[in-house]
Structures are given as structure tokens and as C-alpha cells.
C-alpha positions in Angstrom: 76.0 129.9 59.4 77.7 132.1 57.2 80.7 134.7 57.3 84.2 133.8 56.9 86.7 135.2 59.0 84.1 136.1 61.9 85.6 136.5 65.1 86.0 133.4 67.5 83.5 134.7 70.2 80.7 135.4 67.5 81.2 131.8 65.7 81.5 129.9 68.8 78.5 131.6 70.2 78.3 133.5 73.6 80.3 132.4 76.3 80.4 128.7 75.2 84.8 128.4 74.6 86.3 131.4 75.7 89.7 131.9 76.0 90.5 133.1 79.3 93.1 136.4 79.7 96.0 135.8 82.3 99.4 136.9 82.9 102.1 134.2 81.4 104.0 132.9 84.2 104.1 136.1 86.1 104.7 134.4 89.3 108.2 134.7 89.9 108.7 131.6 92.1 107.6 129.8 89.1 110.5 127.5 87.2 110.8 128.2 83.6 112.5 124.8 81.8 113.2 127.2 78.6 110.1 125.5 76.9 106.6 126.2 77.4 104.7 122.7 77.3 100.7 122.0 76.3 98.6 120.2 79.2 94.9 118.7 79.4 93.2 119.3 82.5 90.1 118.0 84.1 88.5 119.6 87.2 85.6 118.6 89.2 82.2 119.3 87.2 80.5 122.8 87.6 84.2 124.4 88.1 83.9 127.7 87.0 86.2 129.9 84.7 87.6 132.1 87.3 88.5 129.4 89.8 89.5 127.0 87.2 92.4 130.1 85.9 92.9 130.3 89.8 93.3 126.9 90.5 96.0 127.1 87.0 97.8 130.1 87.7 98.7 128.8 91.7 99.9 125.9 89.7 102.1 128.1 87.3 100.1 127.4 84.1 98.3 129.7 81.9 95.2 128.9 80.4 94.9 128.9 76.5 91.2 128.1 76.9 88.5 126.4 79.5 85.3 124.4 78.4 83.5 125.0 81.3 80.4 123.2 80.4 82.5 119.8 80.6 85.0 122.0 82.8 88.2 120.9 80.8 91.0 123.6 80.2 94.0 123.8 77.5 96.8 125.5 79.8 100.3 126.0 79.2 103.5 126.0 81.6 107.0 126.6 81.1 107.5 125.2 85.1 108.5 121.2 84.6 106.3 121.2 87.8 103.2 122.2 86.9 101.9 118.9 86.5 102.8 117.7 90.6 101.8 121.0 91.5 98.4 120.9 89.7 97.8 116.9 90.7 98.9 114.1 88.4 95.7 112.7 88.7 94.1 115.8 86.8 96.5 116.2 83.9 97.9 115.3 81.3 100.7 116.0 78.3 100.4 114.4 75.0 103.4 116.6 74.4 105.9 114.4 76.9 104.9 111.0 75.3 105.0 112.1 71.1 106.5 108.8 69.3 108.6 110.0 66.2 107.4 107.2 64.0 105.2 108.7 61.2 101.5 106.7 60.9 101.8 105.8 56.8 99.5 106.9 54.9 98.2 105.2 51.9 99.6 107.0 48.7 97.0 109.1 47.3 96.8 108.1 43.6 95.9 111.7 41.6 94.3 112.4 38.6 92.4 114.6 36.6 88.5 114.3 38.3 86.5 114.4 35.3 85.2 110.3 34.2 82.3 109.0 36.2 83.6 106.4 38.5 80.5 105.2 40.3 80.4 102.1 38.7 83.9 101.4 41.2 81.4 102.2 44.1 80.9 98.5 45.5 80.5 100.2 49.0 76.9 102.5 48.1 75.4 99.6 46.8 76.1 97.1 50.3 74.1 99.8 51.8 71.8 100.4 49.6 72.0 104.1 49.2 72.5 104.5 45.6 70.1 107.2 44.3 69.8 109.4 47.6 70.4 113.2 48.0 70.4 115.0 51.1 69.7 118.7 52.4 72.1 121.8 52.5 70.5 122.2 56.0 72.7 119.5 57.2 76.1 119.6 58.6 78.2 116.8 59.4 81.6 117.5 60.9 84.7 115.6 59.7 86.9 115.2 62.2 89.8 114.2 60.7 93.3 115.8 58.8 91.5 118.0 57.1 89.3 118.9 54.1 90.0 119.8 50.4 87.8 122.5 50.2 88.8 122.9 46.1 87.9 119.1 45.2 85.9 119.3 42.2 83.1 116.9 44.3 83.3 118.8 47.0 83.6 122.1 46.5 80.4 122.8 46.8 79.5 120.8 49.8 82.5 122.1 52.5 80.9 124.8 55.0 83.7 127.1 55.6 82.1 129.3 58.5 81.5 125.9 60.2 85.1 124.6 59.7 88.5 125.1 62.0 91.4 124.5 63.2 91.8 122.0 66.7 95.4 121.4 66.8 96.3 122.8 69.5 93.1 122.1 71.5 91.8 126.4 71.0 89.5 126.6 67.7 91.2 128.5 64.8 88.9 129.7 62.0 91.7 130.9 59.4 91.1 128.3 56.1 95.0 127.6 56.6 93.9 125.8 60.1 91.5 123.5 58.7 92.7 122.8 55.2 94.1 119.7 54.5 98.5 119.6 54.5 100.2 116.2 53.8 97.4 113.8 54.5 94.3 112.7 52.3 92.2 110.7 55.5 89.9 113.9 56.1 89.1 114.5 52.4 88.6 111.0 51.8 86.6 110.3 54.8 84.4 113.7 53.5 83.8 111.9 50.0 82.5 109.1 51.3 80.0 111.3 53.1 79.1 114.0 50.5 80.9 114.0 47.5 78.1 115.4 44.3 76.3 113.2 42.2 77.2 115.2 39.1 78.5 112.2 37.1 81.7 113.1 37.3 84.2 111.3 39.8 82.5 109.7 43.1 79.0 110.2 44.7 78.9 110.2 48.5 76.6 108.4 50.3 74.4 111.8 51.2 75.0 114.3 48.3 73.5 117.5 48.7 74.3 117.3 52.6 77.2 120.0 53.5 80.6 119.0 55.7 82.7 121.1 58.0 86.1 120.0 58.0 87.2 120.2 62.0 91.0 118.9 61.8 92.3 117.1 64.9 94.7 114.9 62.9 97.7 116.1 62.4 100.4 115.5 59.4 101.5 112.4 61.5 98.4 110.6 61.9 98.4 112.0 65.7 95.2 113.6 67.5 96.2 114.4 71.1 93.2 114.7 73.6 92.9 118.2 73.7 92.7 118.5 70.0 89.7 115.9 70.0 87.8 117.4 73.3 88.4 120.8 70.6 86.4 119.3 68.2 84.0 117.9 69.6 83.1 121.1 71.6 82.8 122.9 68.2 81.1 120.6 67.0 78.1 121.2 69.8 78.7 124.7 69.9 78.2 125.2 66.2 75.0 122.5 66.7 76.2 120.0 63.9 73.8 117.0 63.8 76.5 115.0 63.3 80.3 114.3 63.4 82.5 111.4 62.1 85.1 110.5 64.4 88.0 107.9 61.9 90.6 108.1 64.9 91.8 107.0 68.0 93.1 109.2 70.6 96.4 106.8 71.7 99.3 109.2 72.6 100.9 106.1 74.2 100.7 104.1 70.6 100.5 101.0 73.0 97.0 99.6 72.5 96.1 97.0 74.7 99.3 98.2 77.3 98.9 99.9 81.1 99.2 103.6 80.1 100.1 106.5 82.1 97.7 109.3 82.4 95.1 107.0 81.2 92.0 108.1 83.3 92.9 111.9 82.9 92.4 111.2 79.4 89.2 108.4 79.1 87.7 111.1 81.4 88.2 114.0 79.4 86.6 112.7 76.3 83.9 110.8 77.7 82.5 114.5 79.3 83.3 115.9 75.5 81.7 113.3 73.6 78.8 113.2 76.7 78.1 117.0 76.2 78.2 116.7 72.5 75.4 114.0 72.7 73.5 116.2 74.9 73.8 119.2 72.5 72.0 117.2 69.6 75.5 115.6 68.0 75.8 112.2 66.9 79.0 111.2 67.4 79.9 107.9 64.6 83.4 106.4 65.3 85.6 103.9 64.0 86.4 101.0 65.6 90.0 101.0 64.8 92.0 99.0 62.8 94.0 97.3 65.7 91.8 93.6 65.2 91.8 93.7 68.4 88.5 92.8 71.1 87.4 95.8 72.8 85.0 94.0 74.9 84.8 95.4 78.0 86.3 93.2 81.0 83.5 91.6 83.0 83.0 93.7 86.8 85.9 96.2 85.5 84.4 99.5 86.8 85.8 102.5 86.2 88.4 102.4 83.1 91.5 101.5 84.0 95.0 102.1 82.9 95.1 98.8 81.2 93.1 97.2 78.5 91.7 97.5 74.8 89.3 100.3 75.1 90.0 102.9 71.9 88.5 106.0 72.5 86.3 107.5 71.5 85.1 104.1 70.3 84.7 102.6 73.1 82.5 105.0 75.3 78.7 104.7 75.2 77.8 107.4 73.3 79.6 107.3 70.3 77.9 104.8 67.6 81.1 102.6 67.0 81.3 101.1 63.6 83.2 98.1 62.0 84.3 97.3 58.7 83.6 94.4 56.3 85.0 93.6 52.5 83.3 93.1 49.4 81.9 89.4 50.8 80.6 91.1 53.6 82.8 89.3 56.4 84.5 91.4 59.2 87.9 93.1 57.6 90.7 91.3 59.1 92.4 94.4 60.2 88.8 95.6 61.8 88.7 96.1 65.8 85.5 94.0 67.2 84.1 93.5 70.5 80.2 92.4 72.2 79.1 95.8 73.3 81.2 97.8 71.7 80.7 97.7 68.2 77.1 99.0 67.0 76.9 98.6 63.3 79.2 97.2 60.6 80.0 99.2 57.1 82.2 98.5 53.9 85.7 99.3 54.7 87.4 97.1 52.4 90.0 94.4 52.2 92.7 93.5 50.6 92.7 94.9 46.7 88.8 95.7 47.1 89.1 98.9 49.4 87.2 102.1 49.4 87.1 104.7 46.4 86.9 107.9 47.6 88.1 111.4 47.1 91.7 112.6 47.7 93.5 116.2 47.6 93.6 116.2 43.7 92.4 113.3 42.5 90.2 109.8 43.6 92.4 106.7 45.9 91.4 103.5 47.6 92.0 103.3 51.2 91.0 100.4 53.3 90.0 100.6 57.2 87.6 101.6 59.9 88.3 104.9 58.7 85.8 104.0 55.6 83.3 102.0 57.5 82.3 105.0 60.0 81.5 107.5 57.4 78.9 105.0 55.4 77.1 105.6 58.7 77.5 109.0 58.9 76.2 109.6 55.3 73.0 107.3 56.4 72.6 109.1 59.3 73.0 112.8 57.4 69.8 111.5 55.0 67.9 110.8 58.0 68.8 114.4 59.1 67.5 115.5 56.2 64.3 113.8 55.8 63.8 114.4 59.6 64.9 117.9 60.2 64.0 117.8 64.1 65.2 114.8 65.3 67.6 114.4 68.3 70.6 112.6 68.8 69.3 109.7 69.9 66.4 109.7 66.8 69.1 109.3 64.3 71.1 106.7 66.5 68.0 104.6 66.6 67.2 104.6 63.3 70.1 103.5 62.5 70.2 100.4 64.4 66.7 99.8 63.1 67.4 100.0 59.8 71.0 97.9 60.0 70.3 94.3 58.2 71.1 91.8 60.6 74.2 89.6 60.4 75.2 86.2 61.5 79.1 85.8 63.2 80.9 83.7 60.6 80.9 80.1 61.0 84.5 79.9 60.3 86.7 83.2 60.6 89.9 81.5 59.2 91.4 84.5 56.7 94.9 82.9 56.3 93.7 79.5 56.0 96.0 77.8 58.6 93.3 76.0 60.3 93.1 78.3 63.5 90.2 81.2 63.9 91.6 84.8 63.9 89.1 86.0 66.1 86.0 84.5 67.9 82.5 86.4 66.9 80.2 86.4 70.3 76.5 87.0 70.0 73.3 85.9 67.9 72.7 87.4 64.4 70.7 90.6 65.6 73.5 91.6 68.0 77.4 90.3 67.6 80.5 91.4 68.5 81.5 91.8 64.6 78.5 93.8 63.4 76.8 95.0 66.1 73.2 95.4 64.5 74.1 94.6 61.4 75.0 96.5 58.1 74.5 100.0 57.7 71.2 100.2 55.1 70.2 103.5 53.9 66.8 102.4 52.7 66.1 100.7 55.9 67.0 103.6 57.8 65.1 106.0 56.3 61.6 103.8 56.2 62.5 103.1 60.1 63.1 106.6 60.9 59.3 107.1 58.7 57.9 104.9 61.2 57.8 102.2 58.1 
């Protein structure tokens, strides 16, 4: 998949996201507030392109582009009534509900990339993937703030022709879209995966495997649904094995809160992640860093406007992933939850977080963010050694290569005699760990048949 610069409709592939053509508000008994706003809609399944542009224009929306395989649209409106006339219960603006408050970012500590810092890799050798390369052939998307493509570790490892822009929920090829602005997450998240083992700086967890950066996050920390349904069309379309998925999609920023919109949005990226999975994509998420439970609420149905569930880590597709410390114990700030999380991966804690690459230099960052792509990089060697396996080939050898954990007898962090979170389960299957620890080794005899 070569060929910077190639049109949209020749790198997406043949009528797979196609922007549909219509006339901007032409109607003239549509409103116009002055300022054209961005919506996600969902319409019923097999909805095709020319009645979904119908169904927008009557509405006085104009589509910016329509995923008819999951039959989701990107439309924009200057009428404040677009969403009562198109039905509430089919759209959504992450637009109306941005919070100013910036996400921090850790500070990205720079430096000249030249000393061999592998020795500082704690991480590798938890999952036992020290001394493993991985194929060219392989792809894994990263989709996250954005890749340095110019990194010394992993300049040779980014695929441009498989990399864009999802901002705005429409794929943008131009390097500009997808590069990395103010935030390191994406470029650390890619080290983690791939950076070379060259002796110099870091070595991923699959060196020699290749990563497209697809950014959804953008220079506040913020992925609005339409950006991540974006991606992980792309993903599919462009037949990546294999994405990493360090976010959650929470325009509301109140976890855990009722939230308005709710279902438009659970709904949208359940169909995306679904049709990904179906298209030979692996979708590995974080669990978030909220410490909160995600377990489902027993006889809850279909998802509701209230709750924990963190998408996409909480659908059934994705493989959800916590993260533990050095001593191997669930991170504090890690999200948990009994049939939720699948596997457990080093994430870091405290002083002890994750090395990894940043725009210009090597930092340490702590989080779920970490964890997930220590099984992304285990799952890209399996790729590799197993060039036709499916979706759900690499999922289960993953699980069947995880080394089993036990909740903690006591999960006291700050010592004040209470428990800051109960572990349910049994040691091969826990609300902490899922499976167990991410193993490399184990993955790859599993996937062998070993």
C-alpha cells in the first residue's frame, strides 16, 4: 500500500467511504444560526447513500460523508433545528457539549535519541518479548494524536499511504492531518509497538512490524465520535490486522453520570468497531484510567444513559486491556471490571511508568494508554508469524498465551486500612486482569498450536 498523496477514492478503495455531493443548505425554508455545526447520525442498517442524503437534506443537513456499510453519516447544518427535525434519537453533536478544560498531558522530556536505553525497558521483560522482530507485512493502526513520522526509532516503521487525518470524522491523507501537533500520546503509544531494535533509544514490543498513524485525538485530549467511527472505518477499509484504541470517546467528561445523546453514540461505535472486527481488525483498547468498575449492571439490557461503560472498552469486540506496575498489581488509576477487562499489561505506577518514544526525544508516561499497546505489539508478532489469521485467531491467542493472575489478597495502595477496589473472579478470569498478563512467548507457542 504505497503512493503518497493518492486520491481519497483510490486509498479508501471503491465505494467503501464516499463523500456524498449535495447542495449546502439550498432549501430556502432552512434557518441558518450563522454557524454551521458537525453531527453524527445513525440510520436504520442497510440505509442506502441516496436515501440517507435524502433523509439529511429534508432535515437541512448536508452530508460530509456516509459509511453505508454501518450506515452512519458526518453531516453538517447551519439550521439550530436540524437535530428535532432529523430525530433526537438519531443524532448527535459533540460540538454543543466541548468542555474547555485542556486533558494534561505528561511533559515530554526531549533529548538527543542516540544511547541505548533498553536496559529502562522493565515493561518488555513482564511480557516476555524481549528479542522478537516482526514483519513489514504488518500494519497496526494507532489511533491516537498522531505519529512522529521523523523519530529516529520510527522513521522507518510509520506507513504513510496507510496514515490520515479523522478529525473531523472524513479521512484526510495530507501528512499535515495525521502528523503529530502538541501532543506525544500517539507517538508514544507507536513506540511501545514498533520502535527498532537498532541499539539506539527504545525497542518496541514488535520491531520490524510497520504502524499507520490514524489521529482521532485532538490537541486537547478530545476524540469526538465521529472522529473514532473515522478511524475505525479506515482502519477496515485499508484491512489493518490491527488497531490500538488508548482513548475514550466521553464528550460529556462525566463518567459514570446519565448522559445525553448516550445511545446515539454507544450505537454508533459498537456498528464501527462490529464492522471493523468483521473486516479482519483487532480492535485492542484501554481500559481507561478512571479506576472505576465497568462491570456491566446485572439484567441492564440495552446501554443506557447512565453508568460506567467507556467506549470503546467496554463493547464486546474490542480486547480491553488493564494496567499493572512494576510488582505486577493492578495500577491504582487503572479502570477494572468482571467481563470487561480481557488481559492486563505494564502501564506503570507511580515513578516506575512506561519509556517510550516522544516527538524528539524518549518520556515516561503512566496509564491504560501503555497497557493496550503491549498487547497490540504481541498481537502484531502473531500477525507476523501467522500471516492468515483472522480477527478472532489473534484475539484467542492472546488470551491463551496471557499468564494467569490471582486478584490481590489485599488491594490497600494508601495504606489506610480500607480496599480501593474489590477484584471479582478466580485466577484464570478476574475483573483486574482478565486472563492474565499479556506474554509474548506464550502467545506465539499458543498461536503454533504449542
Amino acid at each position: 500500500m504505497s503512493g503518497l498523496g493518492r486520491s481519497l477514492a483510490l486509498s479508501m478503495g471503491a465505494l467503501l467511504l464516499t463523500p456524498v455531493p449535495v447542495p449546502a443548505f439550498a432549501d430556502a425554508a432552512c434557518g441558518d444560526a450563522g454557524r454551521v455545526v458537525r453531527y453524527l447520525v445513525v440510520l436504520d442498517r442497510g440505509t442506502s447513500e441516496q436515501e440517507a442524503g435524502s433523509q439529511v437534506r429534508a432535515a437541512c443537513g448536508e452530508t460530509a460523508i456516509y459509511y453505508p456499510q454501518v450506515s452512519i453519516g458526518v453531516v453538517k447544518s447551519a439550521d439550530p433545528r436540524f437535530a428535532a427535525n432529523f430525530g433526537p434519537a438519531r443524532v448527535f453533536s459533540a460540538q454543543q457539549l466541548r468542555h474547555t478544560q485542556r486533558r494534561p498531558e505528561l511533559p515530554a522530556r526531549r533529548g538527543t535519541p542516540v544511547a541505548d536505553r533498553t536496559d529502562q525497558q522493565w515493561n518488555l521483560t513482564m511480557i516476555d518479548a524481549n528479542g522478537y522482530r516482526g514483519s513489514p507485512d504488518v500494519v497496526v493502526g494507532v489511533l491516537d494524536s498522531g505519529v512522529d513520522a521523523d523519530h529516529p526509532d520510527l522513521a522507518g516503521a510509520v506507513d504513510r499511504a496507510d496514515s490520515a487525518g479523522c478529525l473531523t470524522g472524513v479521512p484526510d491523507t495530507s501528512p499535515s492531518a495525521w502528523a503529530p501537533t502538541t501532543s506525544a500520546h500517539g507517538t508514544h503509544v507507536a513506540g511501545i509497538i514498533a520502535a527498532a531494535d537498532d541499539g539506539k533509544g527504545i525497542t518496541g514490543v514488535a520491531p520490524g512490524v510497520r504502524v499507520a498513524s490514524v489521529k482521532v485525538i485532538d490537541d486537547s485530549g478530545y476524540v469526538t465520535p465521529e472522529a473514532a467511527v473515522c478511524g475505525l472505518m479506515w482502519a477496515a477499509a485499508r484491512h489493518l490486522p490491527i488497531v490500538n484504541t488508548s482513548f475514550s470517546i466521553d464528550p460529556w467528561n462525566v463518567p459514570c453520570s446519565r448522559r445525553a445523546g448516550y445511545q446515539v453514540v454507544h450505537e454508533a461505535i459498537a456498528r464501527a468497531v462490529e464492522y471493523a472486527t468483521a473486516q479482519g481488525t483487532l480492535d485492542i483498547a484501554a481500559a481507561t484510567n478512571e479506576a472505576v468498575n465497568l462491570t456491566p449492571s446485572p439484567g441492564a439490557g440495552a446501554p443506557a444513559s447512565s453508568g460506567c461503560e467507556e467506549l470503546p472498552a467496554g463493547l464486546r469486540d474490542p480486547v480491553t486491556v488493564s494496567a499493572v506496575g512494576p510488582d505486577g498489581t493492578k495500577a491504582g488509576y487503572s479502570s477494572y471490571g468482571l467481563g470487561v477487562v480481557d488481559l492486563a499489561a505494564p502501564g506503570g505506577a507511580g515513578d516506575d511508568c512506561v519509556l517510550s518514544t516522544v516527538p524528539g526525544g524518549y518520556a515516561k508516561m503512566c496509564g491504560t494508554s501503555m497497557a493496550a499497546p503491549h498487547a497490540a505489539g504481541v498481537a502484531a508478532l502473531v500477525a507476523s508469524a501467522h500471516p492468515g489469521f483472522t480477527a478472532g485467531q489473534l484475539r484467542n491467542a492472546l488470551y491463551q498465551g496471557a499468564r494467569p493472575m490471582p486478584c490481590p489478597d489485599d488491594y490497600d495502595l494508601t495504606g489506610d486500612g480500607r480496599q480501593d477496589a474489590f477484584c471479582a473472579g478466580y485466577t484464570g478470569y478476574n475483573g483486574f486482569y482478565g486472563r492474565g498478563m499479556v506474554d509474548a512467548a506464550s502467545a506465539l507457542s499458543a498461536a503454533a498450536g504449542g
